[in-house]
C-alpha positions as CSV (number, residue, x, y, z in Angstrom):
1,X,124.2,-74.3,135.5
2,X,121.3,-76.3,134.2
3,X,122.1,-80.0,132.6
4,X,124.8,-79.9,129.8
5,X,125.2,-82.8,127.5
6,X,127.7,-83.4,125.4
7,X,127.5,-84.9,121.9
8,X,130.5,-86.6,120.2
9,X,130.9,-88.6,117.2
10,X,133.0,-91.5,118.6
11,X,136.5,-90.2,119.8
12,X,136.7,-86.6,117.9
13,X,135.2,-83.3,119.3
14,X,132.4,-82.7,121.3
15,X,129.4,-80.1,121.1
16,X,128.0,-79.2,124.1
17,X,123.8,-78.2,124.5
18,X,122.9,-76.7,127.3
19,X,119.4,-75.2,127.9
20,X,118.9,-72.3,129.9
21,X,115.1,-72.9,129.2
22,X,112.5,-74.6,127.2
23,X,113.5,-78.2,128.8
24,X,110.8,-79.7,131.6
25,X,108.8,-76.4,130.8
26,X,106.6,-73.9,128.8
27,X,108.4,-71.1,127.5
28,X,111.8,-69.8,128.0
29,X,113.0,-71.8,124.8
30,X,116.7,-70.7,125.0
31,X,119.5,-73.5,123.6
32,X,123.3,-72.9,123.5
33,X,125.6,-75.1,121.1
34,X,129.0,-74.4,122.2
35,X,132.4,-76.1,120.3
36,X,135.8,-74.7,121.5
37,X,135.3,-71.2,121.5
38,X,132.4,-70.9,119.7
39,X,128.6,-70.3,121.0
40,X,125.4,-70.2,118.4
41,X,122.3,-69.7,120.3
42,X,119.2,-71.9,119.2
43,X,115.9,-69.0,120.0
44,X,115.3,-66.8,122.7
45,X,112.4,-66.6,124.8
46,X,110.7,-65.7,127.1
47,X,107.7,-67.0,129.5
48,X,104.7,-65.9,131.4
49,X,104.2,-65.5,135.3
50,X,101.9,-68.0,137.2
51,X,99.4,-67.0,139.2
52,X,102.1,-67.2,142.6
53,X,103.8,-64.2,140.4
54,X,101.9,-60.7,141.0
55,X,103.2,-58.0,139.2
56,X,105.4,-60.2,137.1
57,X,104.7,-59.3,133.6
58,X,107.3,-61.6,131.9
59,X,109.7,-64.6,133.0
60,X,113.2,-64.3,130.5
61,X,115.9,-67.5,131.4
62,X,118.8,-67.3,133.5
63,X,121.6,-65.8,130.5
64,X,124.1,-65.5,133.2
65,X,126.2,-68.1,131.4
66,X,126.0,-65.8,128.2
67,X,126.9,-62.9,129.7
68,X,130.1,-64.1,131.0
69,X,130.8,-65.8,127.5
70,X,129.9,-63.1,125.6
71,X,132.6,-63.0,122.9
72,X,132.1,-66.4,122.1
73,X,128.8,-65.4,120.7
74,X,129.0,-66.1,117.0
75,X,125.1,-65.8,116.4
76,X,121.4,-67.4,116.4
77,X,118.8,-69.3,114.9
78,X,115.1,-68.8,115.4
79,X,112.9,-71.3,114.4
80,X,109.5,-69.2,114.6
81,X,108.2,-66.6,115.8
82,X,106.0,-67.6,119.0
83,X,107.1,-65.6,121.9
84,X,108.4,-68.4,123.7
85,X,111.0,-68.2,121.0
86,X,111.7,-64.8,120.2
87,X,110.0,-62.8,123.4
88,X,113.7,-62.6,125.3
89,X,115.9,-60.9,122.3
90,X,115.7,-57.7,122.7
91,X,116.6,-58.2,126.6
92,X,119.6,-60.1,125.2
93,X,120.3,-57.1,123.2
94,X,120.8,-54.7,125.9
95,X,123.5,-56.9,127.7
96,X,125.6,-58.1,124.9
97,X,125.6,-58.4,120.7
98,X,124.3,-60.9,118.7
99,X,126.5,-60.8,115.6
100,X,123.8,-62.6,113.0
101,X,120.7,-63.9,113.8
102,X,119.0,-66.1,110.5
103,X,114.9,-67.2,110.8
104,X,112.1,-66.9,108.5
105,X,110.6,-64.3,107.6
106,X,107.3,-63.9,109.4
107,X,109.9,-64.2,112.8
108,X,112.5,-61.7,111.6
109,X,110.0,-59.4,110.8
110,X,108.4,-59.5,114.3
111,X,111.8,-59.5,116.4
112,X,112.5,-56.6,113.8
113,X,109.9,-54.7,115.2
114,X,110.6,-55.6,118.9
115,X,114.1,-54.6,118.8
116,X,113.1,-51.4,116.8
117,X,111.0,-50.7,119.9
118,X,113.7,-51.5,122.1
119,X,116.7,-49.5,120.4
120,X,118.7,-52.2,119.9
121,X,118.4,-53.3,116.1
122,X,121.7,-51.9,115.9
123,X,123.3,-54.4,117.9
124,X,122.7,-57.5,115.3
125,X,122.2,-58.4,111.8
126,X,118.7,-59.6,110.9
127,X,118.4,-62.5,108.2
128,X,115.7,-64.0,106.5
129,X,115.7,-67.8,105.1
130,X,113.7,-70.0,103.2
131,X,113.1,-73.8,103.5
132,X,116.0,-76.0,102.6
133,X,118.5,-72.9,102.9
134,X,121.6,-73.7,104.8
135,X,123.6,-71.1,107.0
136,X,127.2,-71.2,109.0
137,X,127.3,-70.0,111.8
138,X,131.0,-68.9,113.4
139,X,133.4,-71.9,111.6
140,X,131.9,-75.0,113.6
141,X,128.1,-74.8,113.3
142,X,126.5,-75.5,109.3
143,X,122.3,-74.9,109.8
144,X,119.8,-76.9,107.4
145,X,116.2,-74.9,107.7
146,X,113.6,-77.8,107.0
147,X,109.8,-77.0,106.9
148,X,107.5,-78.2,109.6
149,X,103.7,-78.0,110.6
150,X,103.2,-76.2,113.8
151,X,100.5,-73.5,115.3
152,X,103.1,-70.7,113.5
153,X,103.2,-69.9,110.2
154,X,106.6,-70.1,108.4
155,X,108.3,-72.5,111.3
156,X,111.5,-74.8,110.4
157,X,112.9,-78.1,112.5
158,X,116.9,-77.1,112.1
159,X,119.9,-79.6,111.2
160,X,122.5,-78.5,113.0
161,X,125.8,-79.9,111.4
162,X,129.2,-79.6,113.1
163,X,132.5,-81.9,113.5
164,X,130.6,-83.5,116.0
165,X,128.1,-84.5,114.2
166,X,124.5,-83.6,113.5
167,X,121.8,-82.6,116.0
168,X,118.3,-82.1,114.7
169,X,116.2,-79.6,116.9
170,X,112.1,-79.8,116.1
171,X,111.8,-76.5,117.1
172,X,109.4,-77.0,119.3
């Protein structure tokens, strides 16, 4: 398991992050906010081999952990569409549902293609937002889309509110 933290607002409930990529690294950007029994996935992507990696054509994060927590899955947030973001979806896809996954709209309409190329648009709800919306996801996790500057059009820094209290992710 890679390094979990745990964030609590003095003595009530705790949210815990763990990254199963992204953190010490380029690419794999892959964040799980988990309350009770209740997961939202923050991106999912992928990376690319090094040169010590012939024949590799892609590098996707250990989703073990996922897999075994499946139905706690409540859904996603993307925060732009670079594949280190978005590149590892559709692999989710084939191993377990997404219910909802919210991002802008440039992002949802690539990962719409991906997973049309896949097959697996069936197996989660695409949605678009626009700066300032907020979304729930599952009954713990409130989401504040805030604009930022970055190399990708149309990216957001996310507010993640829950009873624990608020995270902010830069999305990058």
């Amino acid at each position: 398991m890679p390094l979990t933290v745990e964030r609590r607002a003095g003595d009530g409930p705790a949210v815990r992050i763990i990254p199963l990529g992204g953190l010490k690294e380029i690419g794999k950007n892959t964040w799980v906010f988990e309350m009770d029994d209740e997961i939202m996935l923050l991106d999912g992507g992928l990376s690319f081999p090094d040169d010590s990696m012939p024949g590799v054509n892609i590098v996707l994060p250990n989703i073990t952990y996922l897999r075994e927590n499946k139905e706690k899955i409540k859904g996603m947030i993307v925060t732009h569409g670079h594949e280190d973001h978005i590149g590892g979806i559709a692999f989710m896809l084939k191993q377990f549902e997404i219910p909802v996954i919210h991002g802008p709209r440039l992002a949802m309409a690539l990962l719409e293609d991906k997973l049309k190329e896949a097959g697996v648009l069936n197996r989660t709800e695409l949605r678009r937002v626009a700066p300032r919306d907020v979304v729930r996801v599952g009954s713990k996790f409130f989401v504040e889309f805030i604009r930022n500057t970055h190399s990708m059009a149309d990216s957001f820094t996310v507010a993640i509110n829950s009873p624990a209290g608020l995270v902010i992710h830069s999305g990058d």
